[in-house]
N, C-alpha and C positions, 0 to 999 in steps of 0.2 A: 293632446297633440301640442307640441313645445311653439311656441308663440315666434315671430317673424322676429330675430334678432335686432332691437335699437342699439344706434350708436349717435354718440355724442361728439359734438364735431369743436376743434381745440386749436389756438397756436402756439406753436414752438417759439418761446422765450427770444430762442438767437435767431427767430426767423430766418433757418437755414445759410444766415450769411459767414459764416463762422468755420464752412467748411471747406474741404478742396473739390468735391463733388456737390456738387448743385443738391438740395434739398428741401422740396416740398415741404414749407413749413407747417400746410393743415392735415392735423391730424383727425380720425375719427374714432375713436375708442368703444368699444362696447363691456360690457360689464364681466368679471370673470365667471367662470361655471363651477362648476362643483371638482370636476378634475384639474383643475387648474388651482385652486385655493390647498386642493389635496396636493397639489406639486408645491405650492408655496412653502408649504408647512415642512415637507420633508429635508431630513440633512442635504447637505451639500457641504463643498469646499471651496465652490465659487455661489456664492452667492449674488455675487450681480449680475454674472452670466446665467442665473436661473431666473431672477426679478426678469431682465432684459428681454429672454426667451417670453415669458406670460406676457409683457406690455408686446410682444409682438406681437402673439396667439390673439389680442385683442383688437388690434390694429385691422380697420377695413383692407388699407392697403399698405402694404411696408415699405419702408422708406428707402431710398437709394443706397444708404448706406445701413449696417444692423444699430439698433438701441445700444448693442455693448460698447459700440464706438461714438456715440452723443457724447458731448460735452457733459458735465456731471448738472450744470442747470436745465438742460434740456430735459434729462434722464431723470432727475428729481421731479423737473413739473410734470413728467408724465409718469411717473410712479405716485405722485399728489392724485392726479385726476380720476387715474383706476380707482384709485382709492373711492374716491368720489362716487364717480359712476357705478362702483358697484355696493359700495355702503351708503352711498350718502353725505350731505356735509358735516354731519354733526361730527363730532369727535374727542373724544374721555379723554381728559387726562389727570396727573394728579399735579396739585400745588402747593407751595407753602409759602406765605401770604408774608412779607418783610414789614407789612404792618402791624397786622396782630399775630400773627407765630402760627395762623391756623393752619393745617394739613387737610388740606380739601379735596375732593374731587369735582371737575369743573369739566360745564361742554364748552369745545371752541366751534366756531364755525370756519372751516377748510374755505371757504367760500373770500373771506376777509384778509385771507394772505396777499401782502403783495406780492405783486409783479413786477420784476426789473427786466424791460425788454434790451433787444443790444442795442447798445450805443457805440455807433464805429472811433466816434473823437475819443469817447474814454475807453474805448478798449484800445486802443492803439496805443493811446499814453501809459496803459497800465501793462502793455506787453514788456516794454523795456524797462530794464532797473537797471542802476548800477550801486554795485552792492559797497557799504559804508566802508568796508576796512579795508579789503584788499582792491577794490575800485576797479570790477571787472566788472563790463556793462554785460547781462544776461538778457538774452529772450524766451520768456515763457512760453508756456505751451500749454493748454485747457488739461483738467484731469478729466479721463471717460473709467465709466462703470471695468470695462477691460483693465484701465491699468491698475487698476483697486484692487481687483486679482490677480493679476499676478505678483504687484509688490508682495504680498500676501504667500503664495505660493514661492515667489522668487527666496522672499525673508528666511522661510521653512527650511526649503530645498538649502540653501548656503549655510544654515546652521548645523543640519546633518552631514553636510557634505565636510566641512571641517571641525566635528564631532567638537562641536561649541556651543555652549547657552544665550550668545550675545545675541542680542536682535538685530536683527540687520535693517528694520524695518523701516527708518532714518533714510539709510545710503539711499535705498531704492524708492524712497517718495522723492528724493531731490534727484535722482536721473529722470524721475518718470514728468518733472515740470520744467527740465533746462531743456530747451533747445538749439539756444546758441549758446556759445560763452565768445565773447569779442570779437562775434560775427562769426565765428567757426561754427560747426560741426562735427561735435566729436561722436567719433566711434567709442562702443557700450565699453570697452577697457579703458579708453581717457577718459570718458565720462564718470565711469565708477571710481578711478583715481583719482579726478578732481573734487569731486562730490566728498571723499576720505577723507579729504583734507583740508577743509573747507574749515576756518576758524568758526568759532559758534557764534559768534555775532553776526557774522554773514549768515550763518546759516537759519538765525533764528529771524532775520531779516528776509530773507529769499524766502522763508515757509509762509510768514504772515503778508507780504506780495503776492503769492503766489493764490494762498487765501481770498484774496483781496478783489485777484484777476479771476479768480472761479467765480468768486458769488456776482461780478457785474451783470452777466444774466442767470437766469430762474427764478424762484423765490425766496423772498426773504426766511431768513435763518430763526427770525421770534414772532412771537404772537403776542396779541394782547388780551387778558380775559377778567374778569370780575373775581376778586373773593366772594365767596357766597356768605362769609361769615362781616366780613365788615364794607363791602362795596367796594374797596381798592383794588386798581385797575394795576396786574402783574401783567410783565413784560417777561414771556419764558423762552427758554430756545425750542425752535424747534423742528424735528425731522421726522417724514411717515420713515416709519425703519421698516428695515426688510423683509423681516420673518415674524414677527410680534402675534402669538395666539391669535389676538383679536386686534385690527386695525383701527 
């Protein structure tokens, strides 16, 4: 007989303040099952709308708004956790050591990641930029697990549609983080026309801001772990990824 489901009880990074709907920042998670790891593993074309689906199937109680539409720190630290709760902290990975050249495999401990809660002084500050060359003040807007799919899908669908190889995949990350441009609000055709034409200085400016304004809540992006071959303490990037064999 299957044993009384544990859940493990969590907060959300931006502590729900981040949103336009009120959101119960404690989470309880319980660990995934056998049909749900079977669903992780299979194809898809949205992938975060399938992650998103399981951290929900896990969730005691769901949240006001769905996981697709979380902020992308929120959705990472509770894509960390599952992790967690249903493997464990340990976690493999591989390294190559910039002191002595070794190629290692190494455990980290999930447990050891920071945490960046929200900060309203600096997220406020980091909302607004104005961008270095053409000096239009923008306001960002958080990325969620949704618009990662569809830039994705949007990318695809406009390369078939004007039977083109280019990627589109640029335009639609920068409509999917402006939400003002000089206090306006542009509609998806101005938007996609500003974004076109957007000098690359700007633009290589508004992606590493924009970068900048995502990661101030969830977890940090590196870890720190041991060479096993010479004791040096490597600094690596890192993210639980979506679909990986083994987590």
């Amino acid at each position: 007989m299957a044993k009384e489901t544990i859940f493990e009880t969590f907060m959300l990074p931006s502590r729900g303040k981040i949103y336009d709907k009120e959101v119960n920042p404690v989470i309880e998670l319980s660990s995934m099952k056998v049909w749900q790891e079977m669903k992780r593993l299979s194809p898809t074309d949205m992938p975060y709308k399938m992650m998103s689906d399981i951290i929900e199937e896990c969730m005691k109680e769901k949240l006001s708004i769905p996981v697709y539409d979380l902020c992308l720190g929120d959705y990472q630290y509770l894509l960390t956790k599952l992790r967690i709760v249903t493997y464990g902290t340990q976690y493999k990975m591989n390294i190559s050591c910039p002191r002595c050249g070794a190629y290692e495999e190494v455990t980290a401990n999930l447990d050891d990641i920071e945490e960046f809660d929200f900060d309203d002084t600096a997220y406020s500050d980091a909302k607004v930029i104005v961008l270095p060359v053409n000096g239009d003040t923008i306001e960002l807007t958080y990325q969620t697990p949704r618009k990662l799919d569809i830039i994705t899908r949007k990318s695809k669908e406009m390369a078939r549609k004007l039977k083109t190889n280019t990627d589109y995949t640029l335009m639609f990350t920068l409509m999917s983080i402006i939400s003002k441009v000089n206090g306006q609000e542009l509609n998806s055709i101005m938007l996609e026309d500003y974004c076109k034409n957007l000098n690359m200085q700007d633009t290589q400016f508004l992606i590493q801001q924009a970068d900048k304004f995502n990661d101030l809540v969830g977890l940090d992006s590196s870890i720190i772990v041991s060479c096993p071959n010479c004791g040096n303490d490597v600094i690596v990037p890192f993210r639980v990824s979506l679909r990986p064999t083994v987590w």
